[in-house]
N, C-alpha and C positions, 0 to 999 in steps of 0.2 A: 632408479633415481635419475630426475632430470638435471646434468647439471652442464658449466660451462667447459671446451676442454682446457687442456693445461696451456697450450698455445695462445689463446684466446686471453687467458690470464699473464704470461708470460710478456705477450704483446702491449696488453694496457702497462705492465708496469715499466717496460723498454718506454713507452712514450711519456710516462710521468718524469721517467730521469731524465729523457732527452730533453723534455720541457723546463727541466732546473738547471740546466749547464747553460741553458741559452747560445752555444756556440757547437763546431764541428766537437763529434765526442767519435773516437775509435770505437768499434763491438766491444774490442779486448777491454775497454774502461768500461764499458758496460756494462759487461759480462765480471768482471771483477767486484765492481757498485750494487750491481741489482743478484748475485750469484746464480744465476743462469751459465747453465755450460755456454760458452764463445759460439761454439755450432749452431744451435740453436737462435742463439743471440742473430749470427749473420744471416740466419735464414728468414728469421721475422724480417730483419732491418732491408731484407732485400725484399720481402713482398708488400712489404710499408712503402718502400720508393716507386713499386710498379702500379701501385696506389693513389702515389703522389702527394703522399703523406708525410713523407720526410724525403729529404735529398742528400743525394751522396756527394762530397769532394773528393777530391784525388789529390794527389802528390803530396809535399809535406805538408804536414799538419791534418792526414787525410780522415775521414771519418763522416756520420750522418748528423744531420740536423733536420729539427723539424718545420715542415713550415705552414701550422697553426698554430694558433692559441688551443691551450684544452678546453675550454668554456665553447669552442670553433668543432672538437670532434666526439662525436655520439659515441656509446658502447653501439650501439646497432652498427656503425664504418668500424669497427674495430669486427665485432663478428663475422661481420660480410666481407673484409680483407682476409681473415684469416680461414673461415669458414665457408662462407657462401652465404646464399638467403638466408632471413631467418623465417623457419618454420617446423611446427613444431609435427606437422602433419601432412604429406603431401598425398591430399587427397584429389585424385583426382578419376571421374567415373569413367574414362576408356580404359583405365589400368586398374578398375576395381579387382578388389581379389575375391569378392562375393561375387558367385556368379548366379543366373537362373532366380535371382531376388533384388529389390533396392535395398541399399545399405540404412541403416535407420541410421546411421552419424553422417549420412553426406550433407555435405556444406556446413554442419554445426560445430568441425575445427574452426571454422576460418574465425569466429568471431572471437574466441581464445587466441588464436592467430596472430589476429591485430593488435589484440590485449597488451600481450608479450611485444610485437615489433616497438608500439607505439610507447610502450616502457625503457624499451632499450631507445627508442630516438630522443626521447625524454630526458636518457640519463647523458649526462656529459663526463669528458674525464674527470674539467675540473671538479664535479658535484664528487666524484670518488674519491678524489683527493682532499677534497676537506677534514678533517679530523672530524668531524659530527657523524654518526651512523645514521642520520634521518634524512630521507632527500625531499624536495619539494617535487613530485612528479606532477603537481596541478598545474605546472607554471606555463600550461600552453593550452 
C-alpha cells in the first residue's frame, strides 16, 4: 500500500490549527488541541521553523506561529519539510539493479512521477480544509 506517513499527516493538521489561532500558540496547546503526543508535536513545529514555515517566540507568551496563509502552502512543502522529494521511484540507470540488460521501466516512473508531485502542488492546505471531499485539481 502506497500511502502517506503519519508525520506527514500529523504535520498538515499542526498547521491547520496554527492557522486558527492566528497568534503565538505553545506545542503543549497544540498537542492538547490536535491530540498528538507534545514530542512529536515539538519536532514537526521545529522542522516547520527550519523550513520557515512557521516561527518561533521566546519568552512570555512563548510558542509558534505561522507565517502563510494555507491557500500560500502546497501538500507537496509539507511532504518535502517532512519527508523529502516527492518520488515515487528513484530510478536512476547508474544505480540500476538490472544488470547485463536495459530495464524495460526506465524513465516510464517519471511521468507517474509528475503526475503525483503536480497533484500534491496542486493541492493546498486550504483545499483540505474545506469541509467538501472534492478538490478542483484543474485549477492550474
Amino acid at each position: 500500500m502506497l500511502k502517506l506517513s503519519k508525520l506527514i499527516d500529523y504535520a498538515t493538521i499542526i498547521i491547520i490549527s496554527l492557522d486558527q489561532y492566528k497568534t503565538v500558540v505553545s506545542s503543549s496547546t497544540l498537542a492538547a488541541r490536535t491530540h498528538i503526543p507534545e514530542p512529536t508535536v515539538a519536532k514537526i513545529l521545529k522542522m516547520l521553523t527550519r523550513a520557515s514555515l512557521t516561527k518561533s517566540s521566546r519568552g512570555p507568551g512563548s510558542g509558534y506561529y505561522l507565517l502563510n496563509e494555507l491557500s500560500e502552502i502546497s501538500l507537496a512543502t509539507v511532504v518535502r519539510i517532512i519527508e523529502g522529494p516527492i518520488k515515487l521511484v528513484d530510478c536512476k540507470k547508474d544505480d540500476c539493479r538490472i544488470e547485463n540488460e536495459e530495464c524495460i521501466l526506465y524513465g516510464k516512473w517519471e511521468v507517474l512521477n509528475y503526475q503525483i508531485k503536480n497533484v500534491f502542488e496542486t493541492l493546498t492546505l486550504a483545499d483540505l480544509k474545506k469541509s467538501s471531499a472534492r478538490f478542483d485539481l484543474n485549477k492550474n
